[in-house]
The first five atom37 places (N, CA, C, CB, O) and aatype in JSON, in Angstrom:
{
  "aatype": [20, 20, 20, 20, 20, 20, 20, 20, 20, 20, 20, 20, 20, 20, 20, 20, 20, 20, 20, 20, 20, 20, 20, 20, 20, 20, 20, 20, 20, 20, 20, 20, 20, 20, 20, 20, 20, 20, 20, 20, 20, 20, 20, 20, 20, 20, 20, 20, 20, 20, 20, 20, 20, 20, 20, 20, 20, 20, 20, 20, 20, 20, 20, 20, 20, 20, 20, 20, 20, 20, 20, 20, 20, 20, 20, 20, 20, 20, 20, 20, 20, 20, 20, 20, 20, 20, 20, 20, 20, 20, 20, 20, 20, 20, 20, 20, 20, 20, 20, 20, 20, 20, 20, 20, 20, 20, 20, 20, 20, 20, 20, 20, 20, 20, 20, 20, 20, 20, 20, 20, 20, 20, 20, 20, 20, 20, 20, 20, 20, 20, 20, 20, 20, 20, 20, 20, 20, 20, 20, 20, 20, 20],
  "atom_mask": [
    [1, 1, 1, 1, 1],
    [1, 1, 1, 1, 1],
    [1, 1, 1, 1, 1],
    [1, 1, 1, 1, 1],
    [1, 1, 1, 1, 1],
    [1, 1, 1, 1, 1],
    [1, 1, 1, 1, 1],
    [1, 1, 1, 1, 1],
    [1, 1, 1, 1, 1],
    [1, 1, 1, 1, 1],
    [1, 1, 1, 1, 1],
    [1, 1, 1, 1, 1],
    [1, 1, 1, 1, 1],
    [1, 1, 1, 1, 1],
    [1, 1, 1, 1, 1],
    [1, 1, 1, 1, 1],
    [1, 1, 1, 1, 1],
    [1, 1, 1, 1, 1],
    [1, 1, 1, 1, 1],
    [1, 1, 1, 1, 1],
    [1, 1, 1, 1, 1],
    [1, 1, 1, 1, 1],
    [1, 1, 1, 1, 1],
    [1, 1, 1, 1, 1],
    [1, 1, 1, 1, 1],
    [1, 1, 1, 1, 1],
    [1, 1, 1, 1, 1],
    [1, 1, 1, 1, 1],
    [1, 1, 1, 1, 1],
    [1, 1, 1, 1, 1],
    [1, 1, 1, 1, 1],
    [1, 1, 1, 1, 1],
    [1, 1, 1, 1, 1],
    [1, 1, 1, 1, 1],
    [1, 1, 1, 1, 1],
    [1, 1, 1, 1, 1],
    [1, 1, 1, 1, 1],
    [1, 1, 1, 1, 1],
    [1, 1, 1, 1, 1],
    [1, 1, 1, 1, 1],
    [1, 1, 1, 1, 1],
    [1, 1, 1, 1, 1],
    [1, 1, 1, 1, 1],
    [1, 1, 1, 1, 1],
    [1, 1, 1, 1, 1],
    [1, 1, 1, 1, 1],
    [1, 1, 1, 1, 1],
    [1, 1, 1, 1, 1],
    [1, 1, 1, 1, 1],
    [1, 1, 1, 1, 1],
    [1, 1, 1, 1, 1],
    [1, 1, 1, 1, 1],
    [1, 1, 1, 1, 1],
    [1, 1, 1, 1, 1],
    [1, 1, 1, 1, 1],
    [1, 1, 1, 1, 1],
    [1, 1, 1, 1, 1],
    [1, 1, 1, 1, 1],
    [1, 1, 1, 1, 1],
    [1, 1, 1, 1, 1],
    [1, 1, 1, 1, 1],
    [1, 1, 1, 1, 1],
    [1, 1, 1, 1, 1],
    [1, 1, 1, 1, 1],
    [1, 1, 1, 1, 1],
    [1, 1, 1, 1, 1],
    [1, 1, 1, 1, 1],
    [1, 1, 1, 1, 1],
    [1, 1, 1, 1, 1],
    [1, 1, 1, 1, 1],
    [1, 1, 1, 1, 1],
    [1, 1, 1, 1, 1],
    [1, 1, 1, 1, 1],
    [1, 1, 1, 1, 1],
    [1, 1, 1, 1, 1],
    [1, 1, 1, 1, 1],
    [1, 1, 1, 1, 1],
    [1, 1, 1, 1, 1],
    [1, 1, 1, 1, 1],
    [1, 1, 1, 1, 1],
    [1, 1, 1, 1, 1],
    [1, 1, 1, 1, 1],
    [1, 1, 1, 1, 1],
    [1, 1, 1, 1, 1],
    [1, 1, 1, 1, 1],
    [1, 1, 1, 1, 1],
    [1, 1, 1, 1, 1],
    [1, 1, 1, 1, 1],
    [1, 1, 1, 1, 1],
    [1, 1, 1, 1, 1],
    [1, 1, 1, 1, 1],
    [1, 1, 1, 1, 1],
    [1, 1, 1, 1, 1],
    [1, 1, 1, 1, 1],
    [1, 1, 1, 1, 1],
    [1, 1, 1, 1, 1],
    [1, 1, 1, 1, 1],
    [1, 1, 1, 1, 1],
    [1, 1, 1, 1, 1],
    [1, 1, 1, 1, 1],
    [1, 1, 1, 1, 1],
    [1, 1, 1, 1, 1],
    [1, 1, 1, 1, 1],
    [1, 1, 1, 1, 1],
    [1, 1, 1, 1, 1],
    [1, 1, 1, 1, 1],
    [1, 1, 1, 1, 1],
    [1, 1, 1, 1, 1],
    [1, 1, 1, 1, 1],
    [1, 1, 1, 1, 1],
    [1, 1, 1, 1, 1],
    [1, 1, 1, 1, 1],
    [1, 1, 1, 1, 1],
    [1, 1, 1, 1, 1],
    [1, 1, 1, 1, 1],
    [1, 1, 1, 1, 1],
    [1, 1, 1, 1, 1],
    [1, 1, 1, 1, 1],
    [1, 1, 1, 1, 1],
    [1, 1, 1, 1, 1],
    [1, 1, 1, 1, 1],
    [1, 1, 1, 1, 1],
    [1, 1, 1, 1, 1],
    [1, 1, 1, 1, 1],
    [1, 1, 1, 1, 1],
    [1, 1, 1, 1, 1],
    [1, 1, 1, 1, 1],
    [1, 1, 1, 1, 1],
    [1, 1, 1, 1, 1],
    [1, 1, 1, 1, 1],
    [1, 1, 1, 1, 1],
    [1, 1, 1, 1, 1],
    [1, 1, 1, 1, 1],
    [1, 1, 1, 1, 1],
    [1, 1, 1, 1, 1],
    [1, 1, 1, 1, 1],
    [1, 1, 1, 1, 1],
    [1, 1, 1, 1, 1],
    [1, 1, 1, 1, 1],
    [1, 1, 1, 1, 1],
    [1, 1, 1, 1, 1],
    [1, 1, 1, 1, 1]
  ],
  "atom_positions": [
    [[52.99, 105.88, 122.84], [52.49, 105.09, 121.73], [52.94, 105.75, 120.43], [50.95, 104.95, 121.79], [52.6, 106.91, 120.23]],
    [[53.75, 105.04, 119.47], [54.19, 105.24, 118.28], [52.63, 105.7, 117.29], [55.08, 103.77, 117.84], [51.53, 105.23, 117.61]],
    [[52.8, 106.6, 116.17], [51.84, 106.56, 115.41], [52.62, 105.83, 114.36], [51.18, 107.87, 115.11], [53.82, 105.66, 114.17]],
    [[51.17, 105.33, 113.54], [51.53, 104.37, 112.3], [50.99, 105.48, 110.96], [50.48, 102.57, 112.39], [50.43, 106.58, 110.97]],
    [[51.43, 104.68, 109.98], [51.26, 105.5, 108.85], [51.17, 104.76, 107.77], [52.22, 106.41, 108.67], [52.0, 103.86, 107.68]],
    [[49.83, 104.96, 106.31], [49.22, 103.81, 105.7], [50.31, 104.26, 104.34], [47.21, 103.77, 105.53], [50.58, 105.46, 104.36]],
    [[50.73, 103.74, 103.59], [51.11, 104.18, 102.44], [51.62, 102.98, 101.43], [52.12, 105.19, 102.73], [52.58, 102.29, 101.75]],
    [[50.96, 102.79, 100.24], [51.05, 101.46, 99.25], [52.21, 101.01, 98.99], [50.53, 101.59, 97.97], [52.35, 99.86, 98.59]],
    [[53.17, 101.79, 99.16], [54.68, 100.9, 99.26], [55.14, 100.78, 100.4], [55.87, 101.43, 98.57], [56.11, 100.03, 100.45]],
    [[54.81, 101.26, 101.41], [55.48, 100.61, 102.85], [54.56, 99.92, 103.62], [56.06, 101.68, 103.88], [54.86, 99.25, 104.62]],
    [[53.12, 100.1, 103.04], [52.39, 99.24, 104.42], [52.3, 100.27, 105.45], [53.38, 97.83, 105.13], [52.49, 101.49, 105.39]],
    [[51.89, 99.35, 106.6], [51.76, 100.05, 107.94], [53.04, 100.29, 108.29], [51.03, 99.29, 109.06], [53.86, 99.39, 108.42]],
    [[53.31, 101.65, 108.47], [54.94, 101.79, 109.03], [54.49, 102.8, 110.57], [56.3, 102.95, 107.52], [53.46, 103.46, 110.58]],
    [[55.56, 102.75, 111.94], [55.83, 103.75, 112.67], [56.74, 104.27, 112.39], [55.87, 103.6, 113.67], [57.54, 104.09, 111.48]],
    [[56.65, 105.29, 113.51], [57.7, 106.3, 113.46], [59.2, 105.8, 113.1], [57.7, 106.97, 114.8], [60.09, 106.16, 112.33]],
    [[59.07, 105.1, 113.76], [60.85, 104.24, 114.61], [61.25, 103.64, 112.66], [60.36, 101.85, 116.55], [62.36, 103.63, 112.14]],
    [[60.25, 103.34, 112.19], [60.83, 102.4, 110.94], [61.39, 103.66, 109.92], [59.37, 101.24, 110.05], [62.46, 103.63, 109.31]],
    [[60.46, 104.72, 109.88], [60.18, 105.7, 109.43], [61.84, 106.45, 109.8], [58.71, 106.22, 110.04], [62.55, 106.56, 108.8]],
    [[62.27, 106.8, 110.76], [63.34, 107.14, 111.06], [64.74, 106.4, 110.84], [63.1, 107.34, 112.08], [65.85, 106.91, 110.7]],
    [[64.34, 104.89, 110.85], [65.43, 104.37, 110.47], [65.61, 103.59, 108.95], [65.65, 103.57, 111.51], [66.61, 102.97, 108.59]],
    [[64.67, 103.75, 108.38], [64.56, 103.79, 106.56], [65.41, 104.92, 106.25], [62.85, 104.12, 105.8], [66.62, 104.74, 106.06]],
    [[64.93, 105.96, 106.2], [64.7, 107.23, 105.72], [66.45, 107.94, 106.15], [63.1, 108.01, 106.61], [67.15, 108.41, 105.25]],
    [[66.95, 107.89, 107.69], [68.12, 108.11, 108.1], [68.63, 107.26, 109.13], [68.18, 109.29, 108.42], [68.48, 107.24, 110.36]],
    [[69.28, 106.53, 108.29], [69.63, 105.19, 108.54], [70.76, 105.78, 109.6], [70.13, 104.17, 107.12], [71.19, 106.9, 109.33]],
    [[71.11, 105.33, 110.42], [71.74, 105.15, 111.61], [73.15, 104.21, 110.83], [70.6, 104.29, 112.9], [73.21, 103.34, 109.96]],
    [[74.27, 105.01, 111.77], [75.34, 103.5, 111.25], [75.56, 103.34, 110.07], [74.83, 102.07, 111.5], [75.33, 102.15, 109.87]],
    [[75.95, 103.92, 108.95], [75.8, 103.27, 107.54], [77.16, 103.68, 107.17], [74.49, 103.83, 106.46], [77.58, 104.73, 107.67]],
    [[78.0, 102.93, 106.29], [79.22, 102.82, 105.98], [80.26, 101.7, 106.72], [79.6, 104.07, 106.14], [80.21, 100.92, 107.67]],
    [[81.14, 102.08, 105.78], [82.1, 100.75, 106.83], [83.42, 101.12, 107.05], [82.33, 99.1, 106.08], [84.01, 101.88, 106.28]],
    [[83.96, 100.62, 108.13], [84.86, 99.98, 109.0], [86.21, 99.78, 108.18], [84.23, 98.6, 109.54], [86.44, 98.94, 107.3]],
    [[87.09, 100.82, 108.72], [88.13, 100.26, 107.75], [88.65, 99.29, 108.79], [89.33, 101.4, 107.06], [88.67, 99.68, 109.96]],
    [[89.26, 97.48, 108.37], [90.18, 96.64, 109.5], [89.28, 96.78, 110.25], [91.65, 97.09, 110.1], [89.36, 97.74, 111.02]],
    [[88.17, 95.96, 110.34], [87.35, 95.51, 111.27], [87.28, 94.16, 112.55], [86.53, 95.41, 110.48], [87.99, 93.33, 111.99]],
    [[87.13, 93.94, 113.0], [87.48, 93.79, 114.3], [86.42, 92.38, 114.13], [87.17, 95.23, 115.51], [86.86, 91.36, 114.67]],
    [[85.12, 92.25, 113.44], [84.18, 91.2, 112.9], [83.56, 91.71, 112.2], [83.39, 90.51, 113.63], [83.09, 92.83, 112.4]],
    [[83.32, 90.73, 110.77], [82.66, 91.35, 109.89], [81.61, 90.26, 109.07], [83.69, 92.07, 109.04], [81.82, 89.06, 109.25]],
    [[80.85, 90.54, 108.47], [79.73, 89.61, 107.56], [79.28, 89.65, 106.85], [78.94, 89.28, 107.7], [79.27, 90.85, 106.54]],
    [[78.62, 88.99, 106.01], [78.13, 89.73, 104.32], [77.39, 88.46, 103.82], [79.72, 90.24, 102.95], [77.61, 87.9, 102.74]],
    [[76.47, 88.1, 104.75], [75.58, 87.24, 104.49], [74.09, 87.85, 103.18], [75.13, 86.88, 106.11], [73.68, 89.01, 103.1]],
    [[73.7, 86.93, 102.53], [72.53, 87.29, 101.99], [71.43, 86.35, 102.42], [72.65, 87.35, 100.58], [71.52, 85.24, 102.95]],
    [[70.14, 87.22, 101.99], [68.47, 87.39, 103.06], [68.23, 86.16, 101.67], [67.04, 89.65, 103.2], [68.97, 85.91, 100.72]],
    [[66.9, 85.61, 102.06], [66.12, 84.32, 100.98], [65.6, 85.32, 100.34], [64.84, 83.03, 101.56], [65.14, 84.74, 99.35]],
    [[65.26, 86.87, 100.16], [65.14, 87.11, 99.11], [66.15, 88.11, 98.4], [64.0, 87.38, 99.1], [65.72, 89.09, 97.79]],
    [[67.44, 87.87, 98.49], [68.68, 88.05, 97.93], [69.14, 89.93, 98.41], [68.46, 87.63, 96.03], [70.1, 90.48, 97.86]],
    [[68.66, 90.34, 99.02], [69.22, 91.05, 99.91], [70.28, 90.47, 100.66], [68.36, 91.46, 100.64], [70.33, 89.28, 100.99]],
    [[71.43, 91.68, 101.02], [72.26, 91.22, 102.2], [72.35, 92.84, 103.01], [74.01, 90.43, 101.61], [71.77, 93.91, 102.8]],
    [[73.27, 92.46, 103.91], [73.57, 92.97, 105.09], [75.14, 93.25, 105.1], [73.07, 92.03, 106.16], [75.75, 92.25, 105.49]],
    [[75.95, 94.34, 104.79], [77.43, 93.84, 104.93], [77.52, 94.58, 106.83], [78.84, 94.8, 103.32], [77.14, 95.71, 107.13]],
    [[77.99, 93.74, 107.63], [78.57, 94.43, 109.1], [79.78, 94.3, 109.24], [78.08, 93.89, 110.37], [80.55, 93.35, 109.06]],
    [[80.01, 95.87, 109.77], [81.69, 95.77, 109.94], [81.54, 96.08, 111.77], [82.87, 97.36, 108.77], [80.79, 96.9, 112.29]],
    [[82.53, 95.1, 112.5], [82.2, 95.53, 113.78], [83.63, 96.04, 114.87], [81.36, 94.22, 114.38], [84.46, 95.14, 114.94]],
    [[83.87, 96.87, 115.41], [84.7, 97.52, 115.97], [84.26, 96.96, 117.84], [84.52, 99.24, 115.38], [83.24, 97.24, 118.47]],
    [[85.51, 96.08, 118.3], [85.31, 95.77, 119.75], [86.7, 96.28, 120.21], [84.97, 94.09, 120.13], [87.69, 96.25, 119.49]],
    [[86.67, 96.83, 121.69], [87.51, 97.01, 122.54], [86.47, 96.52, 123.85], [88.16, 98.54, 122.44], [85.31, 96.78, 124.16]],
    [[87.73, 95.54, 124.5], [87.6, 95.12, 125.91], [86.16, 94.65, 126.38], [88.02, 96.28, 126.76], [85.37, 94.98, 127.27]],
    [[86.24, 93.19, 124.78], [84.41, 93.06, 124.66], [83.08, 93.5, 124.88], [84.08, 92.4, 125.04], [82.08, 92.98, 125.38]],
    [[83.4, 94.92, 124.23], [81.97, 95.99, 123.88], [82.28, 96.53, 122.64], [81.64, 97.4, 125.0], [83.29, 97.02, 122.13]],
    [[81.24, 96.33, 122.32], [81.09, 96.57, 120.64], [80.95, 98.42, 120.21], [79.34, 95.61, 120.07], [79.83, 98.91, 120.41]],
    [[81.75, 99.1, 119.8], [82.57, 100.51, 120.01], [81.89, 100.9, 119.01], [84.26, 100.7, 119.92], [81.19, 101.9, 119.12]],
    [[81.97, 100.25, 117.94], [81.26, 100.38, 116.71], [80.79, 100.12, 116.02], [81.35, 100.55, 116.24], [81.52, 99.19, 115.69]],
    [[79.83, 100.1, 115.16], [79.03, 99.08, 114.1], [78.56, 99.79, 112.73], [77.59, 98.46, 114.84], [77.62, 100.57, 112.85]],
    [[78.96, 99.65, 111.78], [78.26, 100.01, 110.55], [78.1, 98.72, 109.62], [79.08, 101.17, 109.78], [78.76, 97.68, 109.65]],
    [[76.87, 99.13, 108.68], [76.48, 98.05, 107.86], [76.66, 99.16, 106.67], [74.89, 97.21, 108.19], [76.89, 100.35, 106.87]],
    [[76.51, 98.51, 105.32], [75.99, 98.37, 104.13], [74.73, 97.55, 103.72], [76.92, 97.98, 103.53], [74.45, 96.64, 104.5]],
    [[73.91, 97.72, 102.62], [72.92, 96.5, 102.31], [72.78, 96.73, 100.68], [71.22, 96.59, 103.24], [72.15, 97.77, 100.52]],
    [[72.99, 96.4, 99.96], [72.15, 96.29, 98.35], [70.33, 95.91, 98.61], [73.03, 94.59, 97.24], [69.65, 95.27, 97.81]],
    [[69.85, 96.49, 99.91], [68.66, 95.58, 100.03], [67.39, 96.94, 99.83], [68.66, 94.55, 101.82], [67.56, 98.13, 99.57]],
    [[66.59, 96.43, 99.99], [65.43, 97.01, 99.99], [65.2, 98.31, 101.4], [64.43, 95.67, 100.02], [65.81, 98.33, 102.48]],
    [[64.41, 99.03, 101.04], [63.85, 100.12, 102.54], [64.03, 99.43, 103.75], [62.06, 100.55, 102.62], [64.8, 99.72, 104.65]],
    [[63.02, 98.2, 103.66], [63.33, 97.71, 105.15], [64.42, 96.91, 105.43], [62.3, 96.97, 105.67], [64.63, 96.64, 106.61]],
    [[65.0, 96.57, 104.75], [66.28, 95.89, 104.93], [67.43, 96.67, 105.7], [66.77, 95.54, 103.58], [68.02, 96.51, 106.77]],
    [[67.49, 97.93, 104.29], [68.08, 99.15, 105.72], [67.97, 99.49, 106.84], [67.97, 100.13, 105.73], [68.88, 99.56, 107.67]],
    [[66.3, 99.85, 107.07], [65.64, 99.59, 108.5], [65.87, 99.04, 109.47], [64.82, 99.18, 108.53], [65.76, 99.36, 110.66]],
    [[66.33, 97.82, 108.8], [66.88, 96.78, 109.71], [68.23, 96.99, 110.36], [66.97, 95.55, 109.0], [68.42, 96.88, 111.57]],
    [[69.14, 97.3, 109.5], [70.42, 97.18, 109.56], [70.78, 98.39, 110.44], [71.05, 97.09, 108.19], [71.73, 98.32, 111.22]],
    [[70.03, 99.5, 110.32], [70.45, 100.33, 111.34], [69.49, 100.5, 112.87], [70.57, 101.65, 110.58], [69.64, 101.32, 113.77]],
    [[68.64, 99.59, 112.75], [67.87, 99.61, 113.94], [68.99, 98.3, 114.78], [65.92, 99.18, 113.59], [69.51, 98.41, 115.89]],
    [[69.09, 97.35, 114.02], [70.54, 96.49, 114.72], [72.03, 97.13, 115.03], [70.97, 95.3, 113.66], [72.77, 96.7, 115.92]],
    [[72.28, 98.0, 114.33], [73.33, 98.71, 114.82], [73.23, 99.34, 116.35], [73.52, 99.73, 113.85], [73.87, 99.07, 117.36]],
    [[72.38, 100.09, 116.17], [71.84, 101.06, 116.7], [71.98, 100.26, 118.44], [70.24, 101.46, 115.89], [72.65, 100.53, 119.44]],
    [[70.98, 99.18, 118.09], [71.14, 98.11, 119.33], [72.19, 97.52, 120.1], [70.71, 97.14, 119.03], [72.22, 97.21, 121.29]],
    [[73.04, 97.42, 119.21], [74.5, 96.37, 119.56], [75.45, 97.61, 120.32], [75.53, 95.55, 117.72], [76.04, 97.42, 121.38]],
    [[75.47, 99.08, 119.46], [76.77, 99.58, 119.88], [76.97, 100.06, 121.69], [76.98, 100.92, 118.84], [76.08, 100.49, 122.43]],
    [[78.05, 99.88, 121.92], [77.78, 99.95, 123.59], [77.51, 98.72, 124.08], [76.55, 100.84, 124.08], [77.13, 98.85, 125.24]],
    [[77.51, 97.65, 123.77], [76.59, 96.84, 124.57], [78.02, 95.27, 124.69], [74.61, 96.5, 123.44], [78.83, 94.86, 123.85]],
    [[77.84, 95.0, 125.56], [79.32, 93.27, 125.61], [78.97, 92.71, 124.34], [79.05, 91.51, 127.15], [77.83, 92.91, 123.91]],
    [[79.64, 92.17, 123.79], [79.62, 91.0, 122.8], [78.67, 90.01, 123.72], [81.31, 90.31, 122.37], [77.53, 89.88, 123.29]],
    [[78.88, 89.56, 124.46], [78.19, 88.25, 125.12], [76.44, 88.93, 125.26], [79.12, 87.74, 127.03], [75.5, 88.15, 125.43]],
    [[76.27, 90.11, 125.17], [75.07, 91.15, 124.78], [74.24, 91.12, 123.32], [75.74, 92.59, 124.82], [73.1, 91.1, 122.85]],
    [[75.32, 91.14, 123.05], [74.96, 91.46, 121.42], [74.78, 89.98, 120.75], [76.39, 92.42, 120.51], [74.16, 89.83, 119.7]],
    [[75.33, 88.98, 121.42], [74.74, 87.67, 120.82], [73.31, 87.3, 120.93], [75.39, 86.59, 121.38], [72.57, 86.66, 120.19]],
    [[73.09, 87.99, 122.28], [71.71, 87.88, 122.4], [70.37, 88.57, 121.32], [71.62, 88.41, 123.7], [69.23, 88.13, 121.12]],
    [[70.94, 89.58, 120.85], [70.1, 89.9, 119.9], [69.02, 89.92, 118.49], [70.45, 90.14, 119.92], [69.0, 90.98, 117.86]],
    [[68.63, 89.4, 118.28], [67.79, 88.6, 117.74], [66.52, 89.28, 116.88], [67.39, 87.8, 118.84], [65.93, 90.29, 117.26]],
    [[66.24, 88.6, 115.74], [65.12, 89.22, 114.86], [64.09, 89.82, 116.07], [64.31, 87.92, 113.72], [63.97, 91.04, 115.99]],
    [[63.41, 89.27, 117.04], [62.11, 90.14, 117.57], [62.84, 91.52, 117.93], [61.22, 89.4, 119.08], [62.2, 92.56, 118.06]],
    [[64.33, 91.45, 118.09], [64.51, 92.27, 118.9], [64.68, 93.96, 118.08], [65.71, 91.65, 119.71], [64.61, 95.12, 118.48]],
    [[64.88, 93.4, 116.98], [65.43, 93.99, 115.93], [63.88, 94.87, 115.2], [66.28, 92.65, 114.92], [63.74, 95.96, 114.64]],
    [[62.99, 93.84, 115.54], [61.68, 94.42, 114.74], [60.91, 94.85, 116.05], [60.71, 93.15, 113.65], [59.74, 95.17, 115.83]],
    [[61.31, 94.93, 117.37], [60.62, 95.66, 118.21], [61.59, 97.48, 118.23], [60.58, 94.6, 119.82], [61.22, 98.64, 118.43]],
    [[62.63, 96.96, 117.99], [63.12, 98.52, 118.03], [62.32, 99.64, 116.49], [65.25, 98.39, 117.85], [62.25, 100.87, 116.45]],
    [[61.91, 98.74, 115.54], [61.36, 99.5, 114.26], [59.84, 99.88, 114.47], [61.5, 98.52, 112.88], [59.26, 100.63, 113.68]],
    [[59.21, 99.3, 115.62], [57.77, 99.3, 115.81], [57.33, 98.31, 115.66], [57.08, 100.0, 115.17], [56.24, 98.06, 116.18]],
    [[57.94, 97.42, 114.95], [57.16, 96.28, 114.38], [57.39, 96.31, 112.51], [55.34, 96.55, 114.92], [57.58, 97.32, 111.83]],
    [[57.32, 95.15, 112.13], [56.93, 94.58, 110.76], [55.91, 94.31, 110.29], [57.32, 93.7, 110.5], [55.13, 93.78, 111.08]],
    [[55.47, 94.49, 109.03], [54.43, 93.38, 108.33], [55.36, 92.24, 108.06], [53.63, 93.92, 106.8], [56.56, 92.07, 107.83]],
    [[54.21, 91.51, 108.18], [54.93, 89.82, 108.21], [55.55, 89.54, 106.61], [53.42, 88.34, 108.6], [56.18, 88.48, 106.55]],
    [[55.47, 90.25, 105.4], [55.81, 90.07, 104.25], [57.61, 90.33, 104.37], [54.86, 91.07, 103.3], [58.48, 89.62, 103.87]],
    [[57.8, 91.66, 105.26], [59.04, 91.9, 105.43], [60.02, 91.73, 107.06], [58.97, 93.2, 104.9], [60.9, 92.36, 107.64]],
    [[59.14, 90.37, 107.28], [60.34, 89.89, 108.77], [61.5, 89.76, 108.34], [60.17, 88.39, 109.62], [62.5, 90.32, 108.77]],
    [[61.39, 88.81, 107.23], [63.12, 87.99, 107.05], [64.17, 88.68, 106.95], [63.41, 87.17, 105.82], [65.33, 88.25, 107.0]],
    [[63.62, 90.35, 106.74], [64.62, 91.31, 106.95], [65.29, 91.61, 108.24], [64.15, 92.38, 106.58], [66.52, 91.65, 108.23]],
    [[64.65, 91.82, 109.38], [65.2, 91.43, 110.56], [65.96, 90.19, 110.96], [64.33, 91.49, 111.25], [66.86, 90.15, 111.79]],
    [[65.23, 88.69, 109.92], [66.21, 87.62, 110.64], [67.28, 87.74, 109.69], [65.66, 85.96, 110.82], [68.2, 86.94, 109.86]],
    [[67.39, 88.59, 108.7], [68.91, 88.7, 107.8], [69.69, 89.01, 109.02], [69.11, 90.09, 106.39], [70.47, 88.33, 109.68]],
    [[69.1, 90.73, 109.19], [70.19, 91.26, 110.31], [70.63, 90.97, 111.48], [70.01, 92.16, 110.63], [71.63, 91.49, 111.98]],
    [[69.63, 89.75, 112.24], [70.02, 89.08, 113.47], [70.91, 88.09, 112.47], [68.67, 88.38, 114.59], [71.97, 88.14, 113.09]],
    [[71.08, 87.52, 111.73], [71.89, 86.61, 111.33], [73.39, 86.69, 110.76], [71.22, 86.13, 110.56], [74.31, 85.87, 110.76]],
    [[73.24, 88.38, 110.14], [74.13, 88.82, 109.85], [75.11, 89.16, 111.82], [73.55, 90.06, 108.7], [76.25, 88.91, 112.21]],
    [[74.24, 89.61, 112.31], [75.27, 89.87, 113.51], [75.61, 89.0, 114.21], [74.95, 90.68, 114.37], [76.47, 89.21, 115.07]],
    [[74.98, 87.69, 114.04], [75.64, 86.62, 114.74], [76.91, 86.29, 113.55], [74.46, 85.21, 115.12], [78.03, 86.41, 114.06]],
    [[76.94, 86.02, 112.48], [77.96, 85.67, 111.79], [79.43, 86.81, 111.61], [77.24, 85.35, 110.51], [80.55, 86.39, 111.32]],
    [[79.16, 88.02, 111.82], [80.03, 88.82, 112.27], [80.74, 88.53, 113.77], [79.36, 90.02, 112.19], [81.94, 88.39, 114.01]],
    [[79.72, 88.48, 114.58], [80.26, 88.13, 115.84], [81.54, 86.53, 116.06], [78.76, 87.93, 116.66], [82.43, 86.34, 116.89]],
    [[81.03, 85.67, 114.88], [81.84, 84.57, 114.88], [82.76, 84.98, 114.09], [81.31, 83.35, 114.52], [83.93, 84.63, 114.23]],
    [[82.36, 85.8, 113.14], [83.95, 85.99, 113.02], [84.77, 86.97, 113.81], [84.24, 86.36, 111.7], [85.98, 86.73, 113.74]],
    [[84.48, 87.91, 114.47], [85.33, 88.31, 115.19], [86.1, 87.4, 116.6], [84.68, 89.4, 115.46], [87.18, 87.77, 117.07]],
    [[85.42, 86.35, 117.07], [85.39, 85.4, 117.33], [87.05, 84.44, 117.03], [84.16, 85.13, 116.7], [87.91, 83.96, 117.77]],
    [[86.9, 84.49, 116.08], [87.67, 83.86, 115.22], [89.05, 84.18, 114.99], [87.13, 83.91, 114.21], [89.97, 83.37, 115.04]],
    [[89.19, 86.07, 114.6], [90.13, 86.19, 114.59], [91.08, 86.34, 115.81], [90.08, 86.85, 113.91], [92.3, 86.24, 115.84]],
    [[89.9, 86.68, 117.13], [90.56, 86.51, 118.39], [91.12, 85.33, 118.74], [89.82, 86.77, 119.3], [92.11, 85.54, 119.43]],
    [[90.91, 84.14, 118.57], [91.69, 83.07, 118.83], [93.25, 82.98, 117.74], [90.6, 81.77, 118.63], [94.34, 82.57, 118.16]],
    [[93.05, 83.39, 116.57], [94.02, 83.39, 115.96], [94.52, 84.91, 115.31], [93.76, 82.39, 115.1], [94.63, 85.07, 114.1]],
    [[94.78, 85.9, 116.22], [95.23, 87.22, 115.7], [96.09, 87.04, 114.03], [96.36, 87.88, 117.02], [95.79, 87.3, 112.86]],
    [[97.06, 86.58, 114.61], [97.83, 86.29, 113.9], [97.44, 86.28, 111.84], [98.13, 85.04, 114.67], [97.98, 86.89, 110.91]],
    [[96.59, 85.55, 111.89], [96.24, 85.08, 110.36], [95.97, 86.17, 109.72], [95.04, 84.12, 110.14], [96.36, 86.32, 108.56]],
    [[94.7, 87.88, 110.89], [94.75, 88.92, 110.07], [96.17, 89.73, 109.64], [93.89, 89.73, 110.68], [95.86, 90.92, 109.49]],
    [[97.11, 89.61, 109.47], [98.73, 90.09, 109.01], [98.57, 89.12, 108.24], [100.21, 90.1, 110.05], [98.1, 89.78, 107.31]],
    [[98.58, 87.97, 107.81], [98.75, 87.54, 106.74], [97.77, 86.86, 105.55], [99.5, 86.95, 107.08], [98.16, 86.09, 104.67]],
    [[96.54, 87.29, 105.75], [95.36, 87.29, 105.03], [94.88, 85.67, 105.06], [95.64, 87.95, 103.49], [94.98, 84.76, 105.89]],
    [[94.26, 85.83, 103.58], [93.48, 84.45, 103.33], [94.58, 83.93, 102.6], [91.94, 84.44, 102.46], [94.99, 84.61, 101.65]],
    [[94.95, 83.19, 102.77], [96.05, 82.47, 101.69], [95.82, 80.72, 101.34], [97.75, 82.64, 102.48], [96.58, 80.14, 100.56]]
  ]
}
């Protein structure tokens, strides 16, 4: 059993959130990433994911965020989850899944978890993407 901890700017936090606020797991990015995303949260936070696949397993994962404590929280408790794991794995992953690896949320700060489940599905399509058409990354957005 995780202990919790009371404090006026975080709320009820555990350990797990506590560890992944504080030393965020995964952080930086990806040079030539493999899928990537940079979606923003409804309250204007984002998530940047850079994702590294060989032989559909996800090798590597780092984020960025301009976001808040738990936003980070998020982003490296989703890392944390995905790396190692099939792509056809990692689609499965999902906000509960994201806020069961942190201990849990207060309900003020879920949408931070459904950023980062949302952010890794939209990374995943794009990596997605460039696998059907290699080609286009050599010659950019044009």
């Amino acid at each position: 059993m995780s202990e919790h901890y009371e404090d006026d700017s975080l709320g009820r936090t555990s350990d797990q959130f506590l560890t992944h606020a504080l030393t965020p797991a995964n952080l930086g990015a990806l040079p030539h990433p493999d899928g990537y995303a940079n979606p923003s949260g409804t309250c204007g936070d984002s998530i940047e994911l850079y994702l590294r696949v060989q032989d559909e397993v996800i090798t590597d994962a780092r984020f960025l965020t301009d976001g808040c404590l738990h936003t980070v929280a998020c982003g490296s408790a989703m890392t944390s989850l995905i790396k190692g794991r099939q792509v056809s794995q990692a689609l499965q992953v999902g906000a509960d899944e994201v806020e069961a690896e942190l201990g849990g949320l207060e309900k003020p700060h879920r949408h931070c978890a459904v950023l980062a489940a949302v952010t890794l599905k939209a990374a995943l399509r794009d990596y997605y993407k460039k696998k059907q058409a290699p080609w286009k990354a050599v010659y950019g957005n044009r």
